[in-house]
N, C-alpha and C positions, 0 to 999 in steps of 0.2 A: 392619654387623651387630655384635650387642654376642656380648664372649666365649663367654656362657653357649649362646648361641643356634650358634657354632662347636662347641661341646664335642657340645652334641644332634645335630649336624647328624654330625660325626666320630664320634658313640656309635653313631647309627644304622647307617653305614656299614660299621663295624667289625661291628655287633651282625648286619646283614646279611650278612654276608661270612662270618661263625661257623656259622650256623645257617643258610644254602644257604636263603634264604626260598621260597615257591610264588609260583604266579600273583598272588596277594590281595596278597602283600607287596612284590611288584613295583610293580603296580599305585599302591598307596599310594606307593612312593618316588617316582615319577613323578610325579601328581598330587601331592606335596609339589611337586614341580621347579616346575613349572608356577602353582602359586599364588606361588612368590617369584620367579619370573618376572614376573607379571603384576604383584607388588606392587612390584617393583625398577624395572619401565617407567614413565615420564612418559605421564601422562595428552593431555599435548598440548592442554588447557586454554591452560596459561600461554603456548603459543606461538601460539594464534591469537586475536586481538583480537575481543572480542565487541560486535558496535557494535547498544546499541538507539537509536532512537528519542530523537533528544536533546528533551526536554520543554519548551526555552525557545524555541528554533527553533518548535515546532507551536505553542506558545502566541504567537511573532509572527505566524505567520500567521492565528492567528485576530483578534488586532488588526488587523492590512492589511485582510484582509477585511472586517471592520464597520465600520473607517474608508472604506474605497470603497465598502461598502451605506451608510454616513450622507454620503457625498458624492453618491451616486447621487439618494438622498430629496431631499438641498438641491435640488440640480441642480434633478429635477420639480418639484419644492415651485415655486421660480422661474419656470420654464415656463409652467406652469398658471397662479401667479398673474396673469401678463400677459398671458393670453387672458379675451378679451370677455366679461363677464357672470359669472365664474368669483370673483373676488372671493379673499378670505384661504386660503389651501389649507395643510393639514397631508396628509402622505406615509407610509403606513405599508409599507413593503415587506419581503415573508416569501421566505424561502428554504431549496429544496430539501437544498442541502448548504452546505459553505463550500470548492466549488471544489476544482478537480484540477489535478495534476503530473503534467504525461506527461515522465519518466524516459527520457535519449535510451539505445537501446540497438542494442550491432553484431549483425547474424546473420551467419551463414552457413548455406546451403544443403548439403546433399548427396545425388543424387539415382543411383538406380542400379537397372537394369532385369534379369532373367533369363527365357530361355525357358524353360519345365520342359513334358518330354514326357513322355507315362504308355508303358505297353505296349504299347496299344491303339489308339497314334497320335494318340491327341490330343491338342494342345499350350495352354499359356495363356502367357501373361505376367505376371510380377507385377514389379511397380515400387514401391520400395521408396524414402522422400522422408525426409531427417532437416534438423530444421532446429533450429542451435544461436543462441542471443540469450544476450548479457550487458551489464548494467548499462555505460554508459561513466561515469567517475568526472571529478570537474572536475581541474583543476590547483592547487588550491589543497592538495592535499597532508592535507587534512582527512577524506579516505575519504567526501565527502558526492557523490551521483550527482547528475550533470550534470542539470540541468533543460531540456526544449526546449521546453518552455511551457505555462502555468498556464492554465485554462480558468476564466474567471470563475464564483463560482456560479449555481445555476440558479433560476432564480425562482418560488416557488411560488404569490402571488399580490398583488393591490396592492390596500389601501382607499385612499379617496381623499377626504376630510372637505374638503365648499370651502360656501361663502358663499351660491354660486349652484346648489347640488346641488341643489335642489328644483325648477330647471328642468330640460325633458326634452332640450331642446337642446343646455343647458351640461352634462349628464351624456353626448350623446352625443358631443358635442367634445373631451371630456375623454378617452372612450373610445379614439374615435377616435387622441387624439393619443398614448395610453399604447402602443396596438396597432402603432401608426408607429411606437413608439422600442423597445418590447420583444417579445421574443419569449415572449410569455404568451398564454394563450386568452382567448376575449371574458370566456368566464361566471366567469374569476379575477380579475376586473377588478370592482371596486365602488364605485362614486362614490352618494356621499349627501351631506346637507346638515347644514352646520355649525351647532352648536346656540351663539344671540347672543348 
């Protein structure tokens, strides 16, 4: 505290002690307390680390991801071309999300039951269930949570541009063979024909 801020502080004291203050002037000395109370306590900011969202991390993942959606496309692209009548095939594939992180985390349960009877005799039970979960964190000392596994994203549909799309056979072979490797519905599935 700077002196001047002593002197007011010791004026008041005194000036209160002269002149036997009421209730109002109590009041006020107290509520002084209490405001350099509050201004003399740490916030406790600086003691807990605020962790957002590190921005280079979610931006790799969204690289991984579109590099294993443009590996996924190579992949069919090749498949298809090498099926009968199918000819040169380009792969366009859309998706839902870009994939989840299931975060491993510990519970614990606590479960605890009571009879409660009224006057009247009659009785119930009530059972009472707490169930505590927290993040587990890796060991790399980084505060980043343990991953127990990434769920690829979800696919929300395929075109499918081939050579031989203008037959009904090689569109349903193609179907066929999209419906065996993904888990997509028929009518998200589109095969047409490649314009020469």
């Amino acid at each position: 505290m700077e002196e001047g801020d002593r002197m007011g502080i010791k004026g008041l004291i005194e000036k209160m002690k002269e002149n036997k203050p009421d209730k109002t002037g109590w009041v006020i000395f107290i509520l002084v307390g209490i405001l350099l109370l509050v201004i003399a306590l740490p916030s406790g900011e600086s003691k807990e680390k605020k962790t957002q969202p590190d921005t280079r991390q979610t931006q790799e993942a969204k690289r991984e991801t579109a590099a294993s959606g443009d590996t996924l496309k190579e992949q069919l692209e090749a498949v298809l071309s090498n099926m009968e009548g199918v000819g040169k095939v380009r792969v366009m594939i859309t998706y839902k999300d870009s994939g989840t992180q299931v975060i491993e985390k510990d519970g614990s349960t606590s479960e605890g039951s009571t009879l409660e009877e009224d006057a009247s005799g009659g009785s119930r039970k009530v059972t009472e269930k707490e169930v505590q979960k927290t993040t587990v964190y890796s060991n790399s000392g980084e505060g980043e949570p343990f991953v127990a596994k990434e769920l690829a994203p979800e696919i929300e549909g395929i075109l499918i541009v081939a050579q031989g799309g203008d037959k009904t056979s090689v569109r349903q072979n193609i179907s066929n063979a999209v419906l065996a490797l993904f888990p997509v519905e028929a009518h998200k599935i589109v095969v047409v024909k490649m314009n020469d």
